[in-house]
Structures are given as C-alpha cells and as structure tokens.
mmCIF file of the C-alpha atoms, coordinates in Angstrom:
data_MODEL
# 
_entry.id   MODEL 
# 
loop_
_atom_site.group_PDB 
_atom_site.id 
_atom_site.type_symbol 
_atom_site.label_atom_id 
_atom_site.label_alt_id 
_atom_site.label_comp_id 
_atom_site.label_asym_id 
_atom_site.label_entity_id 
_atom_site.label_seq_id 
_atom_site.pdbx_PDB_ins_code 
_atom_site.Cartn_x 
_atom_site.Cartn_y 
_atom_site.Cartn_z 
_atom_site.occupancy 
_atom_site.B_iso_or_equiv 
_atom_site.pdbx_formal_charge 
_atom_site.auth_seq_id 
_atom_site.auth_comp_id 
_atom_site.auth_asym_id 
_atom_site.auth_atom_id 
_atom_site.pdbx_PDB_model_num 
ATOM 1  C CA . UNK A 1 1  ? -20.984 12.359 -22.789 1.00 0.00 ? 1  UNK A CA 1 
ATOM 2  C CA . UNK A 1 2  ? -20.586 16.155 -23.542 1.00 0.00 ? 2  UNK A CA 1 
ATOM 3  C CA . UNK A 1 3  ? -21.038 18.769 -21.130 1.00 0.00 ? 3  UNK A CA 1 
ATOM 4  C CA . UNK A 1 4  ? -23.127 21.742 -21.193 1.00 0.00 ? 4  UNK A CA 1 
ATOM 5  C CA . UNK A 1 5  ? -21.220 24.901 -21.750 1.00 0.00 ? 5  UNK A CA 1 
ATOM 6  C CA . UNK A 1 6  ? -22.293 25.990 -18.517 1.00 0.00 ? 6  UNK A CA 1 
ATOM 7  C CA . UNK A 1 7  ? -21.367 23.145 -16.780 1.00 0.00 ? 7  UNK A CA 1 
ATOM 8  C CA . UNK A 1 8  ? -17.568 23.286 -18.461 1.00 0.00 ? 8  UNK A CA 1 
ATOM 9  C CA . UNK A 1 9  ? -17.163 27.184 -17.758 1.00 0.00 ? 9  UNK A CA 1 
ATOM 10 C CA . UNK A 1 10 ? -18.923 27.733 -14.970 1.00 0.00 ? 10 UNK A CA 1 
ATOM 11 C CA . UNK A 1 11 ? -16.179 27.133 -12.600 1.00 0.00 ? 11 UNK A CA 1 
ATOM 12 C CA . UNK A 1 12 ? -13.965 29.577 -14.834 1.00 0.00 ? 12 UNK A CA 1 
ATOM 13 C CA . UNK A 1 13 ? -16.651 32.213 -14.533 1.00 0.00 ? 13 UNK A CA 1 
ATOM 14 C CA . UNK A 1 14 ? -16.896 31.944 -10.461 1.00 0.00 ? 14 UNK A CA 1 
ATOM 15 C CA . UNK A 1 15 ? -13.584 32.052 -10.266 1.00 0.00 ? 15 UNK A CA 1 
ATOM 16 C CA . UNK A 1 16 ? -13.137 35.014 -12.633 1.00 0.00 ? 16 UNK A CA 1 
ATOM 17 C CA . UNK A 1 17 ? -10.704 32.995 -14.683 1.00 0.00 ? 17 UNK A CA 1 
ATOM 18 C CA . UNK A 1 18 ? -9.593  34.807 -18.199 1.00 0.00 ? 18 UNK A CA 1 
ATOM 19 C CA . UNK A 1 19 ? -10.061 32.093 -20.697 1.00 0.00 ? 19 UNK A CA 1 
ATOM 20 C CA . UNK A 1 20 ? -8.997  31.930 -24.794 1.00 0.00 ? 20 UNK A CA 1 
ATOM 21 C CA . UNK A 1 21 ? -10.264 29.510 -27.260 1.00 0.00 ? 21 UNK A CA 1 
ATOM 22 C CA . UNK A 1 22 ? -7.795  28.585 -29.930 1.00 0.00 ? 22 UNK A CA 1 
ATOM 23 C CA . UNK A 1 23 ? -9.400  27.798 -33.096 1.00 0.00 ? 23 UNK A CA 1 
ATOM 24 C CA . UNK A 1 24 ? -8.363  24.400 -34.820 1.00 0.00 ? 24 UNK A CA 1 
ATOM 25 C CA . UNK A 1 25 ? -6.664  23.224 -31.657 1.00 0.00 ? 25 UNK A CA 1 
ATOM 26 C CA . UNK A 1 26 ? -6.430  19.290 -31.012 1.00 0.00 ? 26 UNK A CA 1 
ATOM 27 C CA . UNK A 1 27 ? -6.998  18.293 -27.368 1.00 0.00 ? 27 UNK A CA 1 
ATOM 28 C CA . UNK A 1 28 ? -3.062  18.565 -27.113 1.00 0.00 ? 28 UNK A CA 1 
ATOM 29 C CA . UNK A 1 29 ? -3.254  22.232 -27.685 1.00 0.00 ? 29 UNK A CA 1 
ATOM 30 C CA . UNK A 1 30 ? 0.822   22.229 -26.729 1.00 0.00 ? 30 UNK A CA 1 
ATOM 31 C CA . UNK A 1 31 ? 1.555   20.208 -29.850 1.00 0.00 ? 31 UNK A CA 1 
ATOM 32 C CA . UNK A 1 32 ? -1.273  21.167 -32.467 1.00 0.00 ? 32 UNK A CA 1 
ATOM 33 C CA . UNK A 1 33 ? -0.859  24.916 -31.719 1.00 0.00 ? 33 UNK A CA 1 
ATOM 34 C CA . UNK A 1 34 ? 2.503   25.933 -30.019 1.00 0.00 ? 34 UNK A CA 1 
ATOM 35 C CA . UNK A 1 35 ? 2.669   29.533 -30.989 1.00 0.00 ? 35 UNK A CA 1 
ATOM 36 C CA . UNK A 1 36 ? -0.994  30.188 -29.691 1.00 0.00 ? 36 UNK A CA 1 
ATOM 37 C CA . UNK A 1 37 ? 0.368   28.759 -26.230 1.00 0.00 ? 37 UNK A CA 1 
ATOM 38 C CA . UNK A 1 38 ? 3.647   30.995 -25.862 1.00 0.00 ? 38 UNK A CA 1 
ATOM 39 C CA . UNK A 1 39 ? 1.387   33.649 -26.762 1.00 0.00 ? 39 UNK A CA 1 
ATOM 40 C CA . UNK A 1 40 ? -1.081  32.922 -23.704 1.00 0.00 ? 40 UNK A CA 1 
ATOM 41 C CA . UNK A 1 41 ? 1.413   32.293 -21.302 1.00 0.00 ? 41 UNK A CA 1 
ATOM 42 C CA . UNK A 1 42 ? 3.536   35.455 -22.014 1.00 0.00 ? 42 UNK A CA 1 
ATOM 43 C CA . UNK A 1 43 ? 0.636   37.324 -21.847 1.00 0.00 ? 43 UNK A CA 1 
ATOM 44 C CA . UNK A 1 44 ? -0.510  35.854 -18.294 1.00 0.00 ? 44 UNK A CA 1 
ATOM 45 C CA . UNK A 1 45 ? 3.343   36.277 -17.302 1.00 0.00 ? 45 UNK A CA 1 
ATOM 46 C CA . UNK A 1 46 ? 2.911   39.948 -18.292 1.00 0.00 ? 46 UNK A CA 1 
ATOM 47 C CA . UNK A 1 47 ? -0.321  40.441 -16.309 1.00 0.00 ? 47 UNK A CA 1 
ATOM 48 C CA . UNK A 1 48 ? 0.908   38.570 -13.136 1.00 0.00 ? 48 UNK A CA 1 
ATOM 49 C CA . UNK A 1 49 ? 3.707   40.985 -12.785 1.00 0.00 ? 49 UNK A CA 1 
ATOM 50 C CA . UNK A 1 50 ? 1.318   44.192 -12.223 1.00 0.00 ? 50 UNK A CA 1 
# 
C-alpha cells in the first residue's frame, strides 16, 4: 500500500517541518548515503543554534 503524497507530508507541512529528499537513497538513507546525512544534520545543528 503506498500513500498519497499528501497523506505522507502532510504532517511535515502542519508542523512546518523543513524536509530534503536525497536522490538515490535506499530506505537506510544512513548507510546508502552518509555524506547527504552529515550534511542535513550539520545544517539543522547550525540553524538550532540561532
């Protein structure tokens, strides 16, 4: 069963979530793209400190 795009990201969207979709990712983003990963998490870790 898939789910609607609006059914998957409408939570994100209410809660004003930032999202990023990383291309060619398996659905163990962690071990199929680690780089991409740092990169989101540094960047959150930036933004949480301002």
């Amino acid at each position: 069963m898939k789910l609607l795009p609006s059914r998957r990201h409408g939570p994100l969207i209410r809660a004003h979530s930032h999202t990023k979709v990383i291309a060619r990712a398996s659905h163990s983003v962690y071990q199929s793209r680690p780089e991409e990963v740092v990169a989101v998490i540094e960047d959150a870790a930036k933004h949480a400190e301002q």
